[in-house]
VEXROKE-109343 format. One record per residue (C-alpha): x, y, z; residue in three letters; residue number from 0. Coordinates in steps of 0.5 Angstrom, whole numbers. Each point is the difference from the previous one (the first is absolute). Layout:
atom X: X Y: Y Z: Z rest: Ala nr: NUM $
...
***
This chain:
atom X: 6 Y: 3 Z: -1 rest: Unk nr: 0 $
atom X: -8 Y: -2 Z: 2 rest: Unk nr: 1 $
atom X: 1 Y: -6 Z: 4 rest: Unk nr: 2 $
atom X: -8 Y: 1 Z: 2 rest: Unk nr: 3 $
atom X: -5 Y: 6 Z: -2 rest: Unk nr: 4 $
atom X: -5 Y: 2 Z: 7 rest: Unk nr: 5 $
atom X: -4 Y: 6 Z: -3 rest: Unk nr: 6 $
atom X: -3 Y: 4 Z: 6 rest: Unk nr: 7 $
atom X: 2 Y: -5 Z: 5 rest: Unk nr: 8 $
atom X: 1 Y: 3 Z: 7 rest: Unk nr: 9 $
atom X: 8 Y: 2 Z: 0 rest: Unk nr: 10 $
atom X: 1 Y: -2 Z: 8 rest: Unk nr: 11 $
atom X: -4 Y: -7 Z: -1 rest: Unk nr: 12 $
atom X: 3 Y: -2 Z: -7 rest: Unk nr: 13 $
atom X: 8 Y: 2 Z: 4 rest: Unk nr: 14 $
atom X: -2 Y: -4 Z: 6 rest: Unk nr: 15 $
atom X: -1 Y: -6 Z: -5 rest: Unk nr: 16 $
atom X: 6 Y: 1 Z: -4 rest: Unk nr: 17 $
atom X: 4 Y: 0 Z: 6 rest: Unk nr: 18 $
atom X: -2 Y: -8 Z: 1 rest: Unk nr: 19 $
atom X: 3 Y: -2 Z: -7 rest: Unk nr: 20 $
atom X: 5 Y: -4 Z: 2 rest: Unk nr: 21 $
atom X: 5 Y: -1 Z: -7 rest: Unk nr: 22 $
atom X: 7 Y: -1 Z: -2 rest: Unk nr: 23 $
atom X: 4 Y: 6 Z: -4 rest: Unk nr: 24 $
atom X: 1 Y: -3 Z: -7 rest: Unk nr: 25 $
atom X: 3 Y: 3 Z: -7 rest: Unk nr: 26 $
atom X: -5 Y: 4 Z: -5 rest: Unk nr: 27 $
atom X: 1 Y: -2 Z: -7 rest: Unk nr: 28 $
atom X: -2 Y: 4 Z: -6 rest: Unk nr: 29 $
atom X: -1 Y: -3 Z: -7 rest: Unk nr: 30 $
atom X: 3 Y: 3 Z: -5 rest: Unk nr: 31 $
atom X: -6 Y: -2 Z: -5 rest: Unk nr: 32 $
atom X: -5 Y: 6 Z: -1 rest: Unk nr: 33 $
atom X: -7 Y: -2 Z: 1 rest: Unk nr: 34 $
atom X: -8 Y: 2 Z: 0 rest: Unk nr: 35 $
atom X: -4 Y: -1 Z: 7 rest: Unk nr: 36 $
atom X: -7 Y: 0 Z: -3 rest: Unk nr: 37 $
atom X: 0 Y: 5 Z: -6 rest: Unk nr: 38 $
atom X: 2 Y: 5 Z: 1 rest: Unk nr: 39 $
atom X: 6 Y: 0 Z: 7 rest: Unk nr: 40 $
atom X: 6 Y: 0 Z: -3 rest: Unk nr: 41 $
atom X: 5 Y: -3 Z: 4 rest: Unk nr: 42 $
atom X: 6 Y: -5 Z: 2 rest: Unk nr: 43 $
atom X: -1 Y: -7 Z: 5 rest: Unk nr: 44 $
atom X: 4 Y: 1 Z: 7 rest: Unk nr: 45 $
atom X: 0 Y: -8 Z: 3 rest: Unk nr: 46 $
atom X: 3 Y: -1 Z: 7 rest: Unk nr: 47 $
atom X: -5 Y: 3 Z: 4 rest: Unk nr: 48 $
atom X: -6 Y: -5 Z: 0 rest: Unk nr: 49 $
atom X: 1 Y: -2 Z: 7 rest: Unk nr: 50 $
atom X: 0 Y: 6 Z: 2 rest: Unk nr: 51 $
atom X: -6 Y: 2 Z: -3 rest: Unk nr: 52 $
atom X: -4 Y: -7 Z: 2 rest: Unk nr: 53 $
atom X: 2 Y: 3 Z: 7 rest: Unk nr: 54 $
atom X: -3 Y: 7 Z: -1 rest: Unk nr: 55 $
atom X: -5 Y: -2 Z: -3 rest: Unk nr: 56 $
atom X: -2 Y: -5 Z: 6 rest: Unk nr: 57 $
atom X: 1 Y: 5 Z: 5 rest: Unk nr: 58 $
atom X: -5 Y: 4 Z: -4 rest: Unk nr: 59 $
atom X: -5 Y: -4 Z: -3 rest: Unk nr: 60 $
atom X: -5 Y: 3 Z: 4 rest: Unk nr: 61 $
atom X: 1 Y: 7 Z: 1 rest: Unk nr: 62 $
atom X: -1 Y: 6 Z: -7 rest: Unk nr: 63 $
atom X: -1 Y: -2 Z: -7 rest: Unk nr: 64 $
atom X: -1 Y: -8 Z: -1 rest: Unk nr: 65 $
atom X: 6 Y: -3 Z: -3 rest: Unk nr: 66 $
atom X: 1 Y: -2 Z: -7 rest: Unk nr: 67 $
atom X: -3 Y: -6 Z: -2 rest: Unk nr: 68 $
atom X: 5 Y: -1 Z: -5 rest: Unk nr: 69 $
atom X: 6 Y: 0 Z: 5 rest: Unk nr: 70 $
atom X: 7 Y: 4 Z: 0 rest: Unk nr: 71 $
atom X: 4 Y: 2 Z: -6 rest: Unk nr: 72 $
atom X: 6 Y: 3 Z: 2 rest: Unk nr: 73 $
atom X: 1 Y: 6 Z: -4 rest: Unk nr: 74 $
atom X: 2 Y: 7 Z: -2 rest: Unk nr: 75 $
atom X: -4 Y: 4 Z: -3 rest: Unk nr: 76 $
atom X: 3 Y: 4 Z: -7 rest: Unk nr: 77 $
atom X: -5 Y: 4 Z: -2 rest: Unk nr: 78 $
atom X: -8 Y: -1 Z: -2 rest: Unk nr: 79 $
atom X: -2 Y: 0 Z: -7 rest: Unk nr: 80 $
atom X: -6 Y: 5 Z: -3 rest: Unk nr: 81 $
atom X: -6 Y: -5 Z: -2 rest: Unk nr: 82 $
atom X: 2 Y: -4 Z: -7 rest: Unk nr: 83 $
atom X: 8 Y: 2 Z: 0 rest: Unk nr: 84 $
atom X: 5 Y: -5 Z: -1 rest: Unk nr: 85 $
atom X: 7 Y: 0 Z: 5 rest: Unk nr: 86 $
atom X: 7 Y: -1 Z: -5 rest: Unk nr: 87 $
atom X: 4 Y: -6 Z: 1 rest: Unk nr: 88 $
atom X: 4 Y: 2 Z: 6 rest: Unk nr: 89 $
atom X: 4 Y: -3 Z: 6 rest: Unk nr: 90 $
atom X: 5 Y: 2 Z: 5 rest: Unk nr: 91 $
atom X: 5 Y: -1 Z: 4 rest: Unk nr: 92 $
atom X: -1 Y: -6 Z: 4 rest: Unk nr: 93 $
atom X: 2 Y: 1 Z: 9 rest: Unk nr: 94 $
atom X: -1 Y: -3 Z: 6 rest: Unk nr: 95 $
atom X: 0 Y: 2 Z: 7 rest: Unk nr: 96 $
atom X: -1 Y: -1 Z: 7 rest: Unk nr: 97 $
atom X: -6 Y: 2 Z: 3 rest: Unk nr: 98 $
atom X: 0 Y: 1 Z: 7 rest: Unk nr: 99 $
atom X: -6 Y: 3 Z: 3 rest: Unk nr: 100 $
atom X: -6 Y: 2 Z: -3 rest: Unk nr: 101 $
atom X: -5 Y: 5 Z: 2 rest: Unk nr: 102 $
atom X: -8 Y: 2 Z: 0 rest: Unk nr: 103 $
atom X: 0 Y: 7 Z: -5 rest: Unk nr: 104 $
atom X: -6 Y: 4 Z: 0 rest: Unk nr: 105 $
atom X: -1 Y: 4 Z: -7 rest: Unk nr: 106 $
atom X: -3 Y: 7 Z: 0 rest: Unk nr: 107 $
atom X: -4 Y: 1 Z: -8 rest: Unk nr: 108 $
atom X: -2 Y: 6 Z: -2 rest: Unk nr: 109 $
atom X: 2 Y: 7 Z: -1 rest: Unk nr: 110 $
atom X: 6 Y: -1 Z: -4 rest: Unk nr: 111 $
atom X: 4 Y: -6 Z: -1 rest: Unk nr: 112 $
atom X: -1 Y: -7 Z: 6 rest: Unk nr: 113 $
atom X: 4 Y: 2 Z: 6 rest: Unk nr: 114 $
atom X: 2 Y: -7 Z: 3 rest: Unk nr: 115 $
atom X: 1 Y: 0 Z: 9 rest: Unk nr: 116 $
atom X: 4 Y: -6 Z: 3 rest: Unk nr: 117 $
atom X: -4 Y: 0 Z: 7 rest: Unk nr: 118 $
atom X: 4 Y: -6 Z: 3 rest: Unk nr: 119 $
atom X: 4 Y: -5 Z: -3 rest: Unk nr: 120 $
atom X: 4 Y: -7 Z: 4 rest: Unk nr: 121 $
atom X: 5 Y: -4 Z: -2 rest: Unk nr: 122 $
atom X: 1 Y: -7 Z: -3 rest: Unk nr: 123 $
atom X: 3 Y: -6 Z: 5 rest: Unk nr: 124 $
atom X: 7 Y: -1 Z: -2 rest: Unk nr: 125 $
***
């Protein structure tokens, strides 16, 4: 899960911020419901996490891409429609889980398929 996009920032300065949060361990929970995110991601909601991603956020509001005006929204990204198609109604299996740490990611595109990097992660107070 995405908590807060950075683009290009700077790995060593955004890992020095994120090392501040301070945030308490917490259940993600997915919606069963199949959605659109915007018009063409097809996904399902994830609640659970909006603290955490509050305090990512804060933590990082300087550093990178600016954040999103629109907020967090929790989710999982199923597929992206081509331009003009239409997802079959649909829903999964709804779970929960307990989410213990979080982590700074790097992803590497190009030249095949995205590779996804963890470069440091920290855990959540009890």
């Amino acid at each position: 899960m995405t908590l807060r996009f950075l683009g290009q920032a700077d790995a060593e300065q955004a890992g020095v911020a994120l090392s501040e949060v301070s945030a308490s361990v917490t259940d993600a929970v997915i919606d069963p419901r199949v959605r659109l995110l915007g018009r063409r991601v097809v996904c399902v909601g994830v609640a659970g996490l909006e603290s955490l991603a509050s305090a990512v956020i804060g933590a990082t509001a300087q550093l990178g891409q600016m954040p999103d005006k629109r907020g967090f929204t929790g989710h999982i990204t199923l597929a992206r429609l081509d331009e003009g198609a239409r997802p079959n109604p649909a829903s999964v299996i709804p779970c929960r889980w307990t989410v213990g740490t979080f982590a700074l990611v790097r992803s590497h595109l190009g030249g095949g398929p995205a590779r996804y990097e963890t470069v440091a992660a920290w855990p959540l107070q009890p």
